[in-house]
C-alpha positions as CSV (number, residue, x, y, z in Angstrom):
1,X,-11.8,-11.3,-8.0
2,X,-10.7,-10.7,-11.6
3,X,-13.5,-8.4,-13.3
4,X,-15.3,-7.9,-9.9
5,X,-13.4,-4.5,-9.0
6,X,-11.9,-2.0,-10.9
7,X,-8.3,-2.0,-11.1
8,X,-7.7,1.4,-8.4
9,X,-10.4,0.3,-6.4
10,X,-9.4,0.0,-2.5
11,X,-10.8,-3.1,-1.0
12,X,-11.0,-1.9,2.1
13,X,-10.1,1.1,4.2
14,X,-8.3,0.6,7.8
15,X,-8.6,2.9,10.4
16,X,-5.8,5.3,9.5
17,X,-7.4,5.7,5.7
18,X,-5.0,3.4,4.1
19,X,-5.9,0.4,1.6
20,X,-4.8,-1.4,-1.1
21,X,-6.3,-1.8,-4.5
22,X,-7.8,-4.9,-6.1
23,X,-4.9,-4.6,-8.5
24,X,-2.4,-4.3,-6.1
25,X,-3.7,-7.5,-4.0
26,X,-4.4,-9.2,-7.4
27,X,-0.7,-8.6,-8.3
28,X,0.3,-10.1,-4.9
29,X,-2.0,-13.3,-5.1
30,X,-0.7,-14.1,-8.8
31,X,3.3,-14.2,-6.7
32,X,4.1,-17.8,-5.5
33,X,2.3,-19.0,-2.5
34,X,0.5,-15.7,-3.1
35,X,-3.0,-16.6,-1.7
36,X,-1.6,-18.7,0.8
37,X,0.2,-15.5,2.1
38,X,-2.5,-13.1,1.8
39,X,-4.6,-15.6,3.9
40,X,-2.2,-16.3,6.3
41,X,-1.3,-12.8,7.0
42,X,2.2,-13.8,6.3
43,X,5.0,-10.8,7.2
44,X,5.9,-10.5,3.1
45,X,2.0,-9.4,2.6
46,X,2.4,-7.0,5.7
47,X,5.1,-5.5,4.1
48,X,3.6,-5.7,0.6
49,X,0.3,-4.0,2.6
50,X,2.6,-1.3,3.8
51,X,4.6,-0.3,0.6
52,X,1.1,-0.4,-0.9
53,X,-0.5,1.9,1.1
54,X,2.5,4.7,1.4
55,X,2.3,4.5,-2.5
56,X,-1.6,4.9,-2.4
57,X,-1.1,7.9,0.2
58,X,1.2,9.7,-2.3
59,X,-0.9,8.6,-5.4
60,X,-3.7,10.3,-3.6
61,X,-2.4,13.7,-2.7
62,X,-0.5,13.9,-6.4
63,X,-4.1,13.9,-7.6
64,X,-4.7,16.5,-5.5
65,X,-1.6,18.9,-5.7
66,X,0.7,17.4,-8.4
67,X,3.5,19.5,-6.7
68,X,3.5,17.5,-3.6
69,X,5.6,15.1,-4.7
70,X,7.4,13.6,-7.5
71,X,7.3,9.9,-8.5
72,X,8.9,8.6,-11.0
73,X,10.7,4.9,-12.0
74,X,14.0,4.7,-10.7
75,X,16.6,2.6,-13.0
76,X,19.1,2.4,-10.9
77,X,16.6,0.7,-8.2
78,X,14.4,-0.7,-11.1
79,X,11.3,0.3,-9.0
80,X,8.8,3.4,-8.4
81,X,10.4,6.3,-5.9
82,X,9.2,8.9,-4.5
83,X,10.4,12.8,-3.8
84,X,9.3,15.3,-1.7
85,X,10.1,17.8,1.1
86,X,10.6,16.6,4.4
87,X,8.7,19.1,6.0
88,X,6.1,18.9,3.7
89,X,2.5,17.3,3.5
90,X,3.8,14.2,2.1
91,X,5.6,13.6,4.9
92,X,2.8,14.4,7.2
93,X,0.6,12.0,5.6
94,X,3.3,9.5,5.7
95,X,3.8,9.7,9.5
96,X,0.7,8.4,10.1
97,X,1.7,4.8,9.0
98,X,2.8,3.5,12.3
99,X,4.9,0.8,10.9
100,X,5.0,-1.6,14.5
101,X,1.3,-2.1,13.3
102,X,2.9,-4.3,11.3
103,X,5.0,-6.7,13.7
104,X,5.2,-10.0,13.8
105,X,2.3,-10.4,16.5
106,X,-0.7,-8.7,14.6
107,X,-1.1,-12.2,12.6
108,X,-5.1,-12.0,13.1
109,X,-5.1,-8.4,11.6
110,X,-7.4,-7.9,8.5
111,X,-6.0,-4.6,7.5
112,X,-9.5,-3.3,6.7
113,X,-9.7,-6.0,3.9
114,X,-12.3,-8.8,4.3
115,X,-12.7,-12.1,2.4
């Protein structure tokens, strides 16, 4: 995979417009038991898949309209966060990530990614 992609490049696109890169999923397979997970469709890459594509959602519309949204690295959390409005577009685009998509019985879900 290394040198194939570029490092923002979405390696697939589900039906709701969400993806991952192929540095996010490179950064995942280089974990332990990494690939195994990935291939597996293991419940830590479904949530890795979906904290992926809410941060690719709001990486997207900052490009957009920087004002949508802040991000910015938390030290207290020592991890990226995220502001905006609650009524705002952010939001909005959020809401479309139906998180039960994600359950413990979509195991032969491809998440727009194929291999």
């Amino acid at each position: 995979m290394r040198g194939k992609y570029k490092f923002r490049e979405p390696l697939g696109i589900d039906e709701r417009g969400c993806y991952i890169t192929a540095g996010q999923l490179q950064f995942f397979l280089n974990r332990p038991k990494g690939k195994i997970r990935f291939k597996t469709f293991h419940s830590e890459f479904k949530k890795y898949y979906l904290t992926c594509c809410m941060y690719n959602i709001v990486y997207d519309m900052l490009e957009i309209d920087p004002d949508c949204a802040t991000m910015y690295w938390d030290t207290e959390k020592e991890c990226v966060s995220v502001s905006f409005r609650v009524d705002g577009k952010v939001a909005k685009a959020l809401s479309v990530i139906n998180t039960s998509f994600f359950d413990d019985n979509s195991d032969e879900e491809s998440f727009g990614l194929s291999y």
